[in-house]
C-alpha positions in Angstrom: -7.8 31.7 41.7 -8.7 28.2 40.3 -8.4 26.9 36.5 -10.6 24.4 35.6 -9.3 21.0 33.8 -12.1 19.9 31.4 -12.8 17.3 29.1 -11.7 18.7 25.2 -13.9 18.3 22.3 -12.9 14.8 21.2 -13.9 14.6 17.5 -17.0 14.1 15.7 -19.6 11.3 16.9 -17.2 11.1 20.1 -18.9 12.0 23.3 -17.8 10.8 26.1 -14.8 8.5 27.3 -13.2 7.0 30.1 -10.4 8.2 32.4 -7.6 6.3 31.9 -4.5 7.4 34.2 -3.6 10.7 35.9 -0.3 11.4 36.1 -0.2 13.9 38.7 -1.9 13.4 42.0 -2.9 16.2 44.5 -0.5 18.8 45.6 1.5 18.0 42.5 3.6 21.1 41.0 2.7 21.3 37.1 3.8 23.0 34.2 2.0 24.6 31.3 1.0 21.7 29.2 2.5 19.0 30.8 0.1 16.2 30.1 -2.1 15.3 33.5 -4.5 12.8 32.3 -5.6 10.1 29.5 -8.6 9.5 28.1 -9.9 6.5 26.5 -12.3 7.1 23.6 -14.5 4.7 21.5 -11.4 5.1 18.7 -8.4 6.9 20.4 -6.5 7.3 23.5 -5.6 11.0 24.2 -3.8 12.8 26.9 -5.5 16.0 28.6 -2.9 18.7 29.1 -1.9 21.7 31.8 -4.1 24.6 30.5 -1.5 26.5 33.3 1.1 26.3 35.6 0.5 25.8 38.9 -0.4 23.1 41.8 -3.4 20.6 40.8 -5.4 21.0 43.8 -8.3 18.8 43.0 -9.5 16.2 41.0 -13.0 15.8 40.2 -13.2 12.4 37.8 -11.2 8.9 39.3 -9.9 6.8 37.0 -12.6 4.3 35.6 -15.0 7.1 35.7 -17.3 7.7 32.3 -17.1 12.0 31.4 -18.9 13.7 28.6 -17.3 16.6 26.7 -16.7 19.6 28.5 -17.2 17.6 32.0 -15.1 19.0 34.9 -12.0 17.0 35.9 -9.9 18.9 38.1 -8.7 22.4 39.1 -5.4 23.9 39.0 -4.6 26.4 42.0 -2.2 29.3 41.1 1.7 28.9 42.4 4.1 25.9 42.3 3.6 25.8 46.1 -0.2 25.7 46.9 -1.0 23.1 49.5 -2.7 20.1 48.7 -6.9 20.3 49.7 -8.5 19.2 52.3 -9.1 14.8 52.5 -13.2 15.9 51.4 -11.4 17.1 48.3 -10.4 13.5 47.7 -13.0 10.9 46.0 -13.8 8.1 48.6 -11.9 5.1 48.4 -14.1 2.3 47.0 -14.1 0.3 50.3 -15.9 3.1 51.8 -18.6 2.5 49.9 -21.9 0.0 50.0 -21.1 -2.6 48.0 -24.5 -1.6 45.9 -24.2 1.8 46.0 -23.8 4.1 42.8 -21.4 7.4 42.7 -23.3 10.3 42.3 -21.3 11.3 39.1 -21.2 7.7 37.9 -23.0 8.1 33.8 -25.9 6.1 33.4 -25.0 2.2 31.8 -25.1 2.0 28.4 -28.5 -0.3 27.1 -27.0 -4.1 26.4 -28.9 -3.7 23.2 -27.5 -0.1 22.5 -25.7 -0.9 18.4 -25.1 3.1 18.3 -23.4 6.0 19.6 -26.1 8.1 17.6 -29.1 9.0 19.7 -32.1 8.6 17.9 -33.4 11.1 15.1 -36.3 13.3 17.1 -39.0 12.2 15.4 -37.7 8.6 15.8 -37.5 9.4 19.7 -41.5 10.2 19.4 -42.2 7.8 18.2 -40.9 5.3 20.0 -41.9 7.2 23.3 -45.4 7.4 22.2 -45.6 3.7 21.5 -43.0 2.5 24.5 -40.9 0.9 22.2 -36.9 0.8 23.8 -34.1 1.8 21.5 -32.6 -1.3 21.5 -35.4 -2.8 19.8 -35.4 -0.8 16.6 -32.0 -1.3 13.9 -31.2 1.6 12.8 -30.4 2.7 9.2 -29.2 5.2 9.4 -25.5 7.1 9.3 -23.3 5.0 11.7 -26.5 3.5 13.1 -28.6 6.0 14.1 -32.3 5.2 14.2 -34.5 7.1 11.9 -38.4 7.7 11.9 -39.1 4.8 9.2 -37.1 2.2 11.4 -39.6 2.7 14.0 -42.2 2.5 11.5 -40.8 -1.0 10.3 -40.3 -1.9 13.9 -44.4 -1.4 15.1 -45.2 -3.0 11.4 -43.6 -6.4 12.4 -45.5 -5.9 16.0 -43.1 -5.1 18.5 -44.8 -3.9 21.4 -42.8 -5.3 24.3 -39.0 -4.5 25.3 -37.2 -8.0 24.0 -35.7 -10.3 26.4 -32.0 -9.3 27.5 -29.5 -11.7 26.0 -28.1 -14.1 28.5 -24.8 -13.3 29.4 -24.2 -14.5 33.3 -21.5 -17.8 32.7 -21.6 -20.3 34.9 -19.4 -20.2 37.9 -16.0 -21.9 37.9 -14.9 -23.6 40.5 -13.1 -22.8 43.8 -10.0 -24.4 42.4 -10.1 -22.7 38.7 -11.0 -19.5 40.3 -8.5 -19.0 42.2 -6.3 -19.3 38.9 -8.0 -17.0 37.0 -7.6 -13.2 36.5 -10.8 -10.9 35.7 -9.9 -7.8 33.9 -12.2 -5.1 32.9 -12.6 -4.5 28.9 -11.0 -1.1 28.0 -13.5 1.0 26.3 -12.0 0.4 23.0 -12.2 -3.2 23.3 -15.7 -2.6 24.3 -16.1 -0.3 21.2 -14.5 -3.1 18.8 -16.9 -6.2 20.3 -20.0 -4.0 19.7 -19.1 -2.6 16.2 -18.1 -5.5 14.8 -21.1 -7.5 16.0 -23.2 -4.3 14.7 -21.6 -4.6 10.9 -22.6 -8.4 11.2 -26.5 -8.0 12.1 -26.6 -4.8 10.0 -25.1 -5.7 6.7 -26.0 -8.6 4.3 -22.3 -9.3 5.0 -20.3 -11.5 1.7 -16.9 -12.4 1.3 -15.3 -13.5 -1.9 -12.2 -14.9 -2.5 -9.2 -15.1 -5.1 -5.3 -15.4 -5.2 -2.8 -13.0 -6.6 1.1 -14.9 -7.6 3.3 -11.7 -6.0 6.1 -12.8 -8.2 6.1 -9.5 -10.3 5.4 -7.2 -7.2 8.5 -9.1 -5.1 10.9 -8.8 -7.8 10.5 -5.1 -7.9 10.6 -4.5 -4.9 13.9 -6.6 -4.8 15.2 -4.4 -7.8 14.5 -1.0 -6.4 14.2 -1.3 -2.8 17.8 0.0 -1.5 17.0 3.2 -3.8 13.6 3.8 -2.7 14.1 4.2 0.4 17.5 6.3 -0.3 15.0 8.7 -1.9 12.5 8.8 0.1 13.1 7.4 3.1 11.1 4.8 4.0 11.5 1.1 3.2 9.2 -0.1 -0.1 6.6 -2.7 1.5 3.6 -4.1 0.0 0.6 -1.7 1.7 1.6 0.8 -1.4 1.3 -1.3 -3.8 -1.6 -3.1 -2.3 -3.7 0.4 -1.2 -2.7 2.0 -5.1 -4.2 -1.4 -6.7 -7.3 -1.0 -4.3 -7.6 2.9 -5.4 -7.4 1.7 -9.3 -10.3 -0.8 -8.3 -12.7 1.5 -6.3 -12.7 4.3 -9.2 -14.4 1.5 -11.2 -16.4 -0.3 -9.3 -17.4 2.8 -7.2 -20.0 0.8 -5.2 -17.5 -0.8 -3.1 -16.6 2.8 -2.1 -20.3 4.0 -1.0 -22.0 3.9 2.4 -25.8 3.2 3.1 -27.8 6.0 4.7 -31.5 5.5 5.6 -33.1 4.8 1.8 -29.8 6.5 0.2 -26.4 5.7 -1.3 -23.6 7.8 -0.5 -21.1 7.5 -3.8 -17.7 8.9 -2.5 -15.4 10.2 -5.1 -11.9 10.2 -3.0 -10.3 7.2 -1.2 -9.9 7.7 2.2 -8.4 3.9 2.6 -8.0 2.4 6.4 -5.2 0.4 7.1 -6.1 -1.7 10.4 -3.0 -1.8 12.7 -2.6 -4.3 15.7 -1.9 -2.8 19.0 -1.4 -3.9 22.6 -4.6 -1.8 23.2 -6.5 -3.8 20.0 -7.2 -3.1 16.7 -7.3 0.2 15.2 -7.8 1.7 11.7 -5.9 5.0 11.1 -6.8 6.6 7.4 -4.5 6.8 4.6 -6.6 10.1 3.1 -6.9 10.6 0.0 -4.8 7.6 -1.2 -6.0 7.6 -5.0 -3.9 11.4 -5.3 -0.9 10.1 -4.0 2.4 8.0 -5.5 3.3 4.7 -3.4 6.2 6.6 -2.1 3.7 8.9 -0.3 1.4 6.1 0.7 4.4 4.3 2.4 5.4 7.4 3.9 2.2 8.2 5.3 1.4 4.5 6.2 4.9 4.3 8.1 4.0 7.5 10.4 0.3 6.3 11.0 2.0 3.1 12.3 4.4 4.4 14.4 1.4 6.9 16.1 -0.9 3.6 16.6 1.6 1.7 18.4 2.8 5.0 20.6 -1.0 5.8 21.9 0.0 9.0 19.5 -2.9 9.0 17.1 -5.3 11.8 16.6 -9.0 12.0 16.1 -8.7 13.3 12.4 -6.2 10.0 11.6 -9.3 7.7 12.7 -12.2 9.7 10.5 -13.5 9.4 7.2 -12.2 5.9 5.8 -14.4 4.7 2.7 -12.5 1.4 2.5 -10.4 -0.8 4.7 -7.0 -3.1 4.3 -6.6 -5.7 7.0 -3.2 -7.7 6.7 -3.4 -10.4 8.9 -0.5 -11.9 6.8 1.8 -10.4 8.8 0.9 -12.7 11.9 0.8 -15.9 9.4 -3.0 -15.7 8.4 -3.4 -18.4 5.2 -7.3 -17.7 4.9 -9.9 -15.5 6.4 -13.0 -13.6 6.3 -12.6 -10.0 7.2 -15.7 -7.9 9.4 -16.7 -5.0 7.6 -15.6 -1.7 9.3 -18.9 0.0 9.2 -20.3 2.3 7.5 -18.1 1.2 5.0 -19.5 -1.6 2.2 -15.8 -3.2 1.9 -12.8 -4.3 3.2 -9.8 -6.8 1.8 -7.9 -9.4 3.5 -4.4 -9.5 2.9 -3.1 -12.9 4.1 0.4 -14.8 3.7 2.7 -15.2 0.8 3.5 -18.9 0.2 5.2 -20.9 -2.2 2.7 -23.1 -4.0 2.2 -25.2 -7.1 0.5 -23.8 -9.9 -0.4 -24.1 -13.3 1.2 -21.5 -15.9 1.2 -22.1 -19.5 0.6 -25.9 -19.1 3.0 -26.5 -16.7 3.0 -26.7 -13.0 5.5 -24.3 -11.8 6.3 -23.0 -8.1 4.9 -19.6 -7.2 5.0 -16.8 -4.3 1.0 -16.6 -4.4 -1.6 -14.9 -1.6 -5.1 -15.1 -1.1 -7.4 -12.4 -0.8 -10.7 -12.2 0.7 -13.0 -9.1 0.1 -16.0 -9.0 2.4 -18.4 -7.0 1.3 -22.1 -5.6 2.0 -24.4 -7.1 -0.2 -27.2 -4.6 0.1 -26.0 -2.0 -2.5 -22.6 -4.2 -4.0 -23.4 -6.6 -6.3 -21.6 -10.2 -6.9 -20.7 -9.6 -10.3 -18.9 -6.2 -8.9 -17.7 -7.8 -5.7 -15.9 -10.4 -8.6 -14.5 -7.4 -10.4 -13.3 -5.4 -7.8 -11.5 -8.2 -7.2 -10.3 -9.3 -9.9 -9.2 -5.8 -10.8 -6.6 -6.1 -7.9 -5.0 -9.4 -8.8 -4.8 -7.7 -12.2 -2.9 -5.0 -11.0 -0.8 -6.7 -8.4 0.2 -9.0 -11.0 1.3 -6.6 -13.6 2.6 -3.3 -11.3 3.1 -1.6 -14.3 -1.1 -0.9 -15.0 -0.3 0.9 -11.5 2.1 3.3 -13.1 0.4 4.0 -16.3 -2.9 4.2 -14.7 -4.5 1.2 -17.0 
């Protein structure tokens, strides 16, 4: 008797993803969840394990291959010592096939203008159907993109009626010499998922950035003063992300715009900060969640900050450490970043900057005195946050940063 390998539910909005690697090939003795495959989602890389011991006796998805939830990937035959399957159990090599021909389990392409992994609401779908309008057409407003019944409405009122042009995107051949010295690689999905939502937040949002700079003295000389004894109590080194995502916290309780999401003709108001912290891997870019930041001390922010970062950079992190962020912290500081604009992370309506500390000249009390100082850049979406709160929000951080103290007495 045969146990199915299938494709795990892979967290909300997530339905499909890529086969990465299998570790085991044919004939392969495995053990009860021994891990046998990764996938590559939209967010998170994940590994498939061994529902039972046994011999993997065929696999139904090559790597490269797009699955949906639930989609069949292999079987597992009873006993360590079941012979491999015959060569028709094997997926042809892709030599063997015409160099335009299309597997039979291959999933459909993905529309170049496609801005969502929402499908359209129903009545939206009607719509467009009755009046042959192409998704791709339509911006959607609603959650995480989707397209809603008065986006089509919008659509037909500016007189769409034809399927626009595809964007160009064949570059022009290099020559025989300089191709020869090039290497084409395929974009990993997440890549893929990174270039389109970051493109989406800018021709979605009426995207702002404003800027300011904060002098770290106060913050560096704590952390100088009580560094060797925080991290004898707790265990984890003080850095700057605690004080930075507690000041941020403070912020967002008053200026709680900065906090919402847009959702078709609504404004979602979130009263908890779920605060992303965007960590660099050798994949790309990913945003675990600090969740529920605003409850916790800086010790526990640190601590929780510290394993997020550690899963990220191991392939380790779950769906439930990449869901739910209201607001995002981007440090490109750490790679020497002076200055910069920051993409929103959509939905979300905010997201700071954190760049490098430098030694400057400034002005203090009439006189010009050297100081540790750092800008910041908050982008925000100008649709429901206004300039004057965009300012504050800001300005409220510098405040707090500046004197660490409002951060323990809650001012």
């Amino acid at each position: 008797m045969a146990t199915e390998i299938r494709v795990p539910t892979l967290g909300e909005s997530v339905t499909e993803a890529t086969i990465g690697t299998w570790f085991k090939k044919v004939g392969d003795a495995i053990a009860t969840d021994e891990p046998l495959v990764e996938l590559e989602t939209d967010k998170v890389t994940i590994e498939v394990p061994a529902p039972t011991a046994g011999t993997l006796s065929e696999i139904t998805a090559n790597e490269g291959d797009t699955v949906e939830v639930d989609a069949l990937l292999g079987q597992i035959a009873e006993g360590a010592g079941a012979p491999a399957p015959a060569a028709k159990a094997e997926a042809p090599a892709a030599s063997e096939e015409p160099a335009n021909a299309t597997p039979a389990n291959a999933a459909p392409a993905v529309p170049s203008g496609a801005g969502t992994d929402m499908p359209p609401a129903p009545s939206a779908a009607k719509m467009m159907a009755e009046n042959k309008i192409d998704a791709d057409q339509v911006a959607g407003s609603g959650k995480r993109g989707q397209v809603l019944k008065g986006d089509v409405i919008d659509a037909l009122a500016k007189g769409i009626s034809e399927p626009a042009p595809a964007p160009a995107v064949a570059r022009a051949p290099s020559s025989g010499e300089d191709e020869a010295r090039e290497e084409r690689v395929k974009m990993t999905r997440l890549r893929q998922t990174i270039a389109r939502r970051l493109k989406d937040a800018q021709n979605t949002a009426a995207m702002l950035t404003t800027y300011n700079e904060v002098d770290m003295t106060a913050v560096m000389e704590l952390r100088k003063k009580y560094k060797e004894l925080f991290e004898k109590k707790h265990g984890v080194k003080l850095g700057f992300m605690g004080f930075f995502t507690k000041a941020v916290c403070h912020a967002l309780k008053e200026i709680p715009a900065v906090n919402a999401e847009i959702d078709g003709t609504d404004i979602i108001y979130k009263n908890y900060c779920h605060v992303g912290v965007a960590v660099g891997t050798d994949k790309g870019l990913v945003v675990p969640v600090v969740r529920d930041a605003d409850q916790m001390s800086i010790a526990g922010i640190e601590q929780e900050i510290g394993r997020l970062g550690l899963a990220a950079r191991d392939g380790e992190l779950s769906m439930a450490d990449m869901q739910g962020g209201t607001f995002t912290l981007s440090n490109g500081g750490v790679y020497g970043s002076l200055m910069s604009s920051p993409i929103l992370n959509a939905p979300q309506s905010g997201i700071l900057g954190m760049h490098k500390i430098q030694e400057r000249p400034v002005a203090l009390g009439g006189q010009v005195v050297i100081r540790p100082m750092m800008y910041l850049a908050l982008s925000y979406d100008h649709r429901i946050v206004d300039g004057k709160e965009a300012v504050t929000f800001l300005v409220r951080v510098k405040e707090s940063l500046e004197d660490p103290e409002r951060l323990v007495l809650d001012l």
